[in-house]
ZAMARGU-4260 file (C-alpha; in steps of 0.2 Angstrom, whole numbers, plus 5000, padded with zeros to 4 digits):
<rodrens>
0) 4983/4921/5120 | 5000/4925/5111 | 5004/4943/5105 | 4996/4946/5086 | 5008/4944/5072
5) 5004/4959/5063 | 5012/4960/5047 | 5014/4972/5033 | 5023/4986/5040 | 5041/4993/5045
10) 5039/5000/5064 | 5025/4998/5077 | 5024/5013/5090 | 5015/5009/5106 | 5010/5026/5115
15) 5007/5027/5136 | 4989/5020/5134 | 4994/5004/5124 | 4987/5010/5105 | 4999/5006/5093
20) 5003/5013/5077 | 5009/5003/5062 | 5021/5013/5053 | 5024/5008/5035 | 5041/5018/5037
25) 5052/5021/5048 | 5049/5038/5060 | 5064/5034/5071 | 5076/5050/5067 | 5065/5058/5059
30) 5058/5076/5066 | 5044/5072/5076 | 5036/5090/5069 | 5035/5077/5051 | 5028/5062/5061
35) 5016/5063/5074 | 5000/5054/5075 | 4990/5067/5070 | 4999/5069/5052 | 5004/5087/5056
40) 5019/5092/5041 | 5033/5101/5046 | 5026/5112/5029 | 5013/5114/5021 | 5009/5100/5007
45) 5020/5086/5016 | 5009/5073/5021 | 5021/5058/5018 | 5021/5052/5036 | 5001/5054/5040
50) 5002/5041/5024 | 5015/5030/5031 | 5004/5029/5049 | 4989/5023/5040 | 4989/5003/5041
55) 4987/4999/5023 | 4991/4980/5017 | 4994/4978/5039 | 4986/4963/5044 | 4986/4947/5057
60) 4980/4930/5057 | 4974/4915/5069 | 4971/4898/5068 | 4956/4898/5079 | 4941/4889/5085
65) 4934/4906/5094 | 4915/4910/5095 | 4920/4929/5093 | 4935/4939/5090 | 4935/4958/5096
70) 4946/4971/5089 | 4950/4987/5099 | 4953/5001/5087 | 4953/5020/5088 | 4951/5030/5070
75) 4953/5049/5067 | 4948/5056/5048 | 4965/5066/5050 | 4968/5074/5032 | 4956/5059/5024
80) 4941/5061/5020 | 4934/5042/5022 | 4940/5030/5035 | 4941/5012/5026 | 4932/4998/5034
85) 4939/4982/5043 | 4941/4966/5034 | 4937/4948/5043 | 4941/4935/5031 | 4940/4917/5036
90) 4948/4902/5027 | 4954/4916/5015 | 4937/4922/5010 | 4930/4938/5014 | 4919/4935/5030
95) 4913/4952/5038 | 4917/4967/5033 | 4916/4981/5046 | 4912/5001/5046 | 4925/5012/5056
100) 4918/5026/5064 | 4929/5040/5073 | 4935/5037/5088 | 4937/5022/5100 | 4928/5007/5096
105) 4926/4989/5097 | 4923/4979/5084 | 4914/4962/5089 | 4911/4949/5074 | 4906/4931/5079
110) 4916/4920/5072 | 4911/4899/5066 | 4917/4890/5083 | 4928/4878/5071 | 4944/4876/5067
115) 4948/4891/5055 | 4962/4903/5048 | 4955/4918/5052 | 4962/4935/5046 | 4961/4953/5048
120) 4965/4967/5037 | 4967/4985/5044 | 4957/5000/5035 | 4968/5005/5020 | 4960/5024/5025
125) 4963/5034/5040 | 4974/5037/5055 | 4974/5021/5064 | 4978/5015/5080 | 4976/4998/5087
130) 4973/4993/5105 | 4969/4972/5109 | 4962/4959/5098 | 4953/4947/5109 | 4944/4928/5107
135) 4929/4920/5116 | 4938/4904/5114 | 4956/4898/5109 | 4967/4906/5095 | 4984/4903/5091
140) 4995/4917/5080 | 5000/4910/5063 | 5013/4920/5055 | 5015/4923/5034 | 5023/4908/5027
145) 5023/4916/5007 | 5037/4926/4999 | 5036/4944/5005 | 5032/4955/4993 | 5033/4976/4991
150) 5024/4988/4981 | 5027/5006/4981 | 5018/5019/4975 | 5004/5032/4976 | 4985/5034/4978
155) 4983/5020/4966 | 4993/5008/4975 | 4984/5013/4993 | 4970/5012/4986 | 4956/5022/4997
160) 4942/5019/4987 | 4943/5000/4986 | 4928/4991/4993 | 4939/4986/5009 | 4958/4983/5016
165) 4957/4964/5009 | 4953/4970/4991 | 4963/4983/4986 | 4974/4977/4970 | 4991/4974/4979
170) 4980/4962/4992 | 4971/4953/4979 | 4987/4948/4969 | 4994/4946/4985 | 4981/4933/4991
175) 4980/4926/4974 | 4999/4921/4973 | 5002/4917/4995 | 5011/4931/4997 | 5019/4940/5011
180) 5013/4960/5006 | 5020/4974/5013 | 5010/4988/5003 | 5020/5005/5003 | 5006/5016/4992
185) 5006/5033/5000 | 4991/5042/4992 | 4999/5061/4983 | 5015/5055/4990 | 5024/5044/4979
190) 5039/5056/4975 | 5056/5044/4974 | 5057/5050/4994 | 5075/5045/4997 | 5066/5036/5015
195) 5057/5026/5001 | 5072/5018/4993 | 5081/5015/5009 | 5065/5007/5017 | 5063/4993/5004
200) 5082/4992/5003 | 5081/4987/5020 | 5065/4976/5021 | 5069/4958/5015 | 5061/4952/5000
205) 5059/4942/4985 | 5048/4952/4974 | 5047/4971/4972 | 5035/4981/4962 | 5035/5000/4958
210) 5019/5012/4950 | 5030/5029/4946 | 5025/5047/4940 | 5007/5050/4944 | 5012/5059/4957
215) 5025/5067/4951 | 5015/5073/4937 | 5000/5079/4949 | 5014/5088/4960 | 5025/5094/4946
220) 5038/5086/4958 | 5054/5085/4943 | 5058/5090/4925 | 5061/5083/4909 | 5081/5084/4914
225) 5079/5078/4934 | 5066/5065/4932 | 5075/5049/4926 | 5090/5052/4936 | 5078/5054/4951
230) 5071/5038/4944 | 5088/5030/4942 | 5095/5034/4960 | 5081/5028/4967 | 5082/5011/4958
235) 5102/5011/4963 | 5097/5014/4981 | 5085/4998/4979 | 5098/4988/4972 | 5110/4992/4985
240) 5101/4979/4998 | 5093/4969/4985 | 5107/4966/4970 | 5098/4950/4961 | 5078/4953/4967
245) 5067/4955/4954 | 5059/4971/4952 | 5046/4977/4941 | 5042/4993/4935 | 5024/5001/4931
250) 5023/5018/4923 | 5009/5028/4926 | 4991/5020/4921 | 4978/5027/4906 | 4970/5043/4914
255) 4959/5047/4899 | 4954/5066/4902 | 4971/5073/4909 | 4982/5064/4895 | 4989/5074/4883
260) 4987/5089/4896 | 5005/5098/4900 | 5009/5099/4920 | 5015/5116/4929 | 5033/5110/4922
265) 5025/5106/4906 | 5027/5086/4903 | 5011/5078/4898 | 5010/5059/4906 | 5015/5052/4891
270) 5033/5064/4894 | 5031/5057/4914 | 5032/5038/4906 | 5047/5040/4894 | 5056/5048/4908
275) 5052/5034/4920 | 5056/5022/4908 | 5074/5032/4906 | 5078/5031/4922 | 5075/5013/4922
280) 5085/5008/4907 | 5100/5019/4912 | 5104/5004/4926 | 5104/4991/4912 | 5098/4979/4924
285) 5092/4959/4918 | 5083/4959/4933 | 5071/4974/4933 | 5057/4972/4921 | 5046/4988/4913
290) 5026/4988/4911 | 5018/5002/4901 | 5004/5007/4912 | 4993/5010/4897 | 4992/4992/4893
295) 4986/4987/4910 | 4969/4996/4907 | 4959/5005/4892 | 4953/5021/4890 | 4934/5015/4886
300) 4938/5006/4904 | 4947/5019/4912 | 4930/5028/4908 | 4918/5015/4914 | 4927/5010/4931
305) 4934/5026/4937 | 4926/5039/4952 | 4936/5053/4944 | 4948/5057/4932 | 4962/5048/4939
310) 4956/5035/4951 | 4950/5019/4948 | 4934/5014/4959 | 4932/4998/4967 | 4930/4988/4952
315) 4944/4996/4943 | 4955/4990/4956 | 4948/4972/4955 | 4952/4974/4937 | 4971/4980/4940
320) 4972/4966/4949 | 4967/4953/4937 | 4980/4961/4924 | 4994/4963/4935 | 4992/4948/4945
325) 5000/4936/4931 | 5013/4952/4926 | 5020/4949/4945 | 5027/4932/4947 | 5044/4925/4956
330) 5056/4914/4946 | 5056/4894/4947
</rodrens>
């Protein structure tokens, strides 16, 4: 059988016993003291490349008439404190959904025996590494054929606490429309990174989508004065590979208990949103659009549908998903 096509990231590193990691930036150059597989931060509070190595939105597909497949998989909680499950979906429907447990493991799911397009999603949770995907019977790699399309952002775009891999929001609209994801949501890590910018200036693509300023209210990460030139250097950085791409822009969705509440720099999330949409306007760009997170849910379901103040649970980001998904569209 052919090598898997996996798809959704920016660098796969093989180690000495053939386990590879799916990196959804690049570590090459990078101090390995910020990188290794582990997640260890070169200081305390940096956990952007244990985000990077977890597989979210990473994902293969077969056209198969298999009995089985088998997936050889290692998982670690790291800094997580869930490991997400892996998602079988046949014919583009959710099939078997599988529990992760830590350590080395092979998942066995038997599969129809008929000719069908079979794919699977990689936990959206936890450090991963991936070993060999085998068939009892023949299967053939079948590569994306959709527009790639990249989303960046934070918790919220990762989404951990989806019900699995293939149902986070950036999947769901992703499998709604045919498209090629490449999902670059780092949970607490979404902070204009300048390794950001230059990754999806550099990854080929025909949508892009950005949720900005949860994170950098969480983390107090800028002021009121840096905030939208951070915001509007990031965006230049974007154009620079990408000079006519659509690009859309989401400010921070409704967090009904914490609005109103002043950070450690003293911006409440509704000071976070105008910044962000500062930043944005400064580029006076035709092709960048602007949503208001507050319209994409309400408060009274921001209540209902979130596990805690800020995160939506799994139905929330089925929700998300049905607002946003006729939001992001490519042009005739």
């Amino acid at each position: 059988m052919a090598e898997p096509l996996w798809t959704g990231y920016r660098f796969r590193e093989v180690d000495a016993d053939g386990w590879s990691t799916f990196w959804r930036l690049d570590p090459r150059g990078q101090p390995r003291a910020l990188h290794d597989w582990h997640g260890r931060a070169d200081r305390p509070g940096h956990r952007l490349w244990s985000r990077a190595a977890t597989p979210a939105g990473v994902r293969a597909s077969w056209r198969t008439t298999a009995t089985e497949v088998r997936l050889e998989l290692r998982a670690s909680l790291d800094i997580y404190s869930t490991i997400a499950p892996v998602d079988f979906l046949v014919d583009g429907e959710l099939y078997r959904r599988c529990e992760v447990s830590i350590g080395e493991q092979t998942i066995a799911v038997d599969l129809p025996g008929d000719s069908v397009e079979l794919t699977i999603w990689l936990p959206q949770a936890g450090a991963i590494g991936v070993r060999e995907v085998g068939f009892t019977g023949d299967a053939v790699p079948s590569p994306p054929t959709g527009p790639r399309w990249i989303t960046y952002g934070s918790s919220i775009t990762q989404c951990t606490g989806a019900y699995g891999p293939s149902e986070t929001w950036p999947a769901l609209v992703a499998r709604r429309h045919g498209w090629d994801l490449t999902a670059m949501g780092f949970a607490g890590e979404c902070h204009l990174d300048p390794i950001a910018a230059r990754t999806i200036r550099d990854t080929p693509a025909r949508l892009i989508s950005l949720c900005l300023g949860i994170n950098i209210y969480g983390g107090a990460t800028f002021s009121g004065r840096t905030l939208p030139g951070q915001v509007e250097s990031f965006l230049r950085t974007v154009r620079d590979g990408h000079p006519h791409t659509p690009m859309v822009l989401i400010t921070p969705i409704v967090a009904p208990e914490i609005e109103g509440t002043p950070n450690e720099v003293g911006l409440t999330l509704d000071d976070i949103r105008a910044c962000v949409e500062l930043g944005a306007r400064s580029l006076a760009d035709p092709d960048l659009q602007l949503i208001d997170g507050r319209t994409v849910l309400t408060a009274d379901e921001a209540r209902a549908l979130y596990a805690d103040e800020l995160h939506p649970g799994p139905d929330g980001y089925r929700l998300i998903a049905d607002r946003l998904a006729p939001l992001l569209t490519l042009p005739l």
